[in-house]
C-alpha positions as CSV (number, residue, x, y, z in Angstrom):
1,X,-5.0,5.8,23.6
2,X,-5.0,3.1,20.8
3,X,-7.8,3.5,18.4
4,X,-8.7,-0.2,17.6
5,X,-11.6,0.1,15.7
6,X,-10.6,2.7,13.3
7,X,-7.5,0.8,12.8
8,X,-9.8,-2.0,11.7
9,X,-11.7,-0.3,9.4
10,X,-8.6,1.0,7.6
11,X,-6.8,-2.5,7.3
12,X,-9.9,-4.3,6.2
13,X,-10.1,-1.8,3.1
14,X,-6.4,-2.0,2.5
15,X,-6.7,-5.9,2.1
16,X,-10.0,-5.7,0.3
17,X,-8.0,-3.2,-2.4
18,X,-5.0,-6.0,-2.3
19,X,-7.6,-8.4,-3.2
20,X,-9.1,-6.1,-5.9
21,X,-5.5,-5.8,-7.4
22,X,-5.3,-9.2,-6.9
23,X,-8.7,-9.8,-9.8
24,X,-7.2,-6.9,-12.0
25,X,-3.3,-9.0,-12.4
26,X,-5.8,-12.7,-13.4
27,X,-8.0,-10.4,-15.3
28,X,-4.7,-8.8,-17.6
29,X,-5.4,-5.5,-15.8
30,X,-1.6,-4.5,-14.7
31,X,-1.6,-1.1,-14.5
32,X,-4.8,-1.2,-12.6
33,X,-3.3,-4.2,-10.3
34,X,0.0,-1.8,-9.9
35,X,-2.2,1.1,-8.8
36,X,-4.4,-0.7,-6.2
37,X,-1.0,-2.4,-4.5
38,X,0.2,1.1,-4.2
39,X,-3.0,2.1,-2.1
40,X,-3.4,-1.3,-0.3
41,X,-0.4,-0.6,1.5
42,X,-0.9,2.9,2.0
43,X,-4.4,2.1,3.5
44,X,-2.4,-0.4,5.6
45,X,0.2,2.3,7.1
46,X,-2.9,5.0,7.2
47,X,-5.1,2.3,9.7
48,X,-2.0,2.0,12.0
49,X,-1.3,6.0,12.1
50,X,-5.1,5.9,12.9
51,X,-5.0,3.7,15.1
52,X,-2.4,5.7,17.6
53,X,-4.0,8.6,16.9
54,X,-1.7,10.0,14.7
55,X,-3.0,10.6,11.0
56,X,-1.3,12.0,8.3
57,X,-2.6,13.1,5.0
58,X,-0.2,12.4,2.0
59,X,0.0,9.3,-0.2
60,X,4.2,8.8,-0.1
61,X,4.2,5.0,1.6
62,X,8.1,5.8,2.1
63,X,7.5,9.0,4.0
64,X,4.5,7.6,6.4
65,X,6.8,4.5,7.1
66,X,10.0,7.0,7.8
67,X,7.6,8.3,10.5
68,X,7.2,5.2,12.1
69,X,11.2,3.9,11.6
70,X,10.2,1.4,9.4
71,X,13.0,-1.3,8.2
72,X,14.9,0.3,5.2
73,X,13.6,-2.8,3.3
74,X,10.3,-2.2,3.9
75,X,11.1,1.5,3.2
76,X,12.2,0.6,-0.1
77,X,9.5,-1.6,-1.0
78,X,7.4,1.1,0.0
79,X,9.4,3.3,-2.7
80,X,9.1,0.9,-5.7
81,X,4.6,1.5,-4.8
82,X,5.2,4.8,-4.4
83,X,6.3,5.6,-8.3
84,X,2.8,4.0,-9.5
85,X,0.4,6.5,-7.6
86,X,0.2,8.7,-11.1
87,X,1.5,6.9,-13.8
88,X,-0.3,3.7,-13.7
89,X,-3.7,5.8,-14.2
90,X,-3.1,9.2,-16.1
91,X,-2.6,9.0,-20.1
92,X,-0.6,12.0,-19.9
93,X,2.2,10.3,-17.9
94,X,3.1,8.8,-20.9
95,X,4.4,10.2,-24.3
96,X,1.6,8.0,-25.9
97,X,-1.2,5.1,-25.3
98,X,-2.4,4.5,-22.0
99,X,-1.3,3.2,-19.1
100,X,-2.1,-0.3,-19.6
101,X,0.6,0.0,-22.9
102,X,3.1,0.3,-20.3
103,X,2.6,-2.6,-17.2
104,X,3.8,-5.8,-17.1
105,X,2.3,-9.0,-15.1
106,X,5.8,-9.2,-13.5
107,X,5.5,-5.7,-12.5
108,X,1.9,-6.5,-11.1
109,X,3.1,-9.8,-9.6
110,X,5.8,-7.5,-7.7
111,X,3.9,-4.6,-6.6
112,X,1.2,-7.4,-5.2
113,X,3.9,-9.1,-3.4
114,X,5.3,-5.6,-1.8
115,X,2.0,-4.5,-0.8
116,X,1.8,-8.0,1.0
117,X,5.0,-7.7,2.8
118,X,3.7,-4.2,4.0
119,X,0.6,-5.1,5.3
120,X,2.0,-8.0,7.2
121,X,4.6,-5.6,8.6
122,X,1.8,-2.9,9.7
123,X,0.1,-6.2,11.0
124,X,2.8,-7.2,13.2
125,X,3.7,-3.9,14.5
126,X,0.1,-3.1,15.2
127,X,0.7,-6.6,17.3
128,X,3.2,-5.5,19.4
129,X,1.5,-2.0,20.1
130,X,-0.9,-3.6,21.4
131,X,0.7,-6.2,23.3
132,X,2.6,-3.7,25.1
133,X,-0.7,-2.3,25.8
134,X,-2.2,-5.5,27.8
């Protein structure tokens, strides 16, 4: 049995964090930016494992969209977001400096734009889950 309204609550955070990461790349914020794309869509694959009852715990994007037989693109998208879960936030991923030393607006701009193309994927498979369910 589909879970709709925990699926809601679970997509409506992950775009609210893509829109928080959207403020951090205008405000100069990249690593920050990087970081919050990387739990956007991982809020975005998390509401649809809610939301057929299945939840994992784990924060690999590439692993929890292997479990649904995601499109190697997406898969690979999800790879790129998965290396800036530590790095983009811990000083001691790095030799020296902080984080922020070490992010680019490109990378921001790309991490944003794979986050996107996640959540619209989750979107339209949660679509046709539910479809099939009418």
């Amino acid at each position: 049995m589909l879970d709709k309204e925990e699926y809601e609550r679970w997509i409506v955070s992950a775009k609210q964090t893509l829109e928080s990461a959207r403020v951090d790349l205008n405000s100069g914020f990249y690593n920050w930016a990087c970081f919050k794309s990387q739990q956007a869509a991982e809020l975005a694959v998390k509401a649809y494992l809610y939301g057929i009852g299945q939840p994992k715990a784990g924060h690999s994007i590439s692993y929890l969209l292997s479990l649904l037989k995601a499109p190697q693109e997406i898969i690979d998208k999800a790879k790129y977001l998965d290396k800036l879960y530590i790095p983009t936030r811990y000083p001691d991923a790095w030799s020296s400096g902080s984080p922020g030393f070490y992010y680019t607006k490109n990378e921001a701009e790309e991490a944003i734009k794979y986050a996107e193309d996640i959540i619209k994927f989750i979107e339209e498979e949660w679509k046709k889950i539910l479809s099939k369910g009418e």
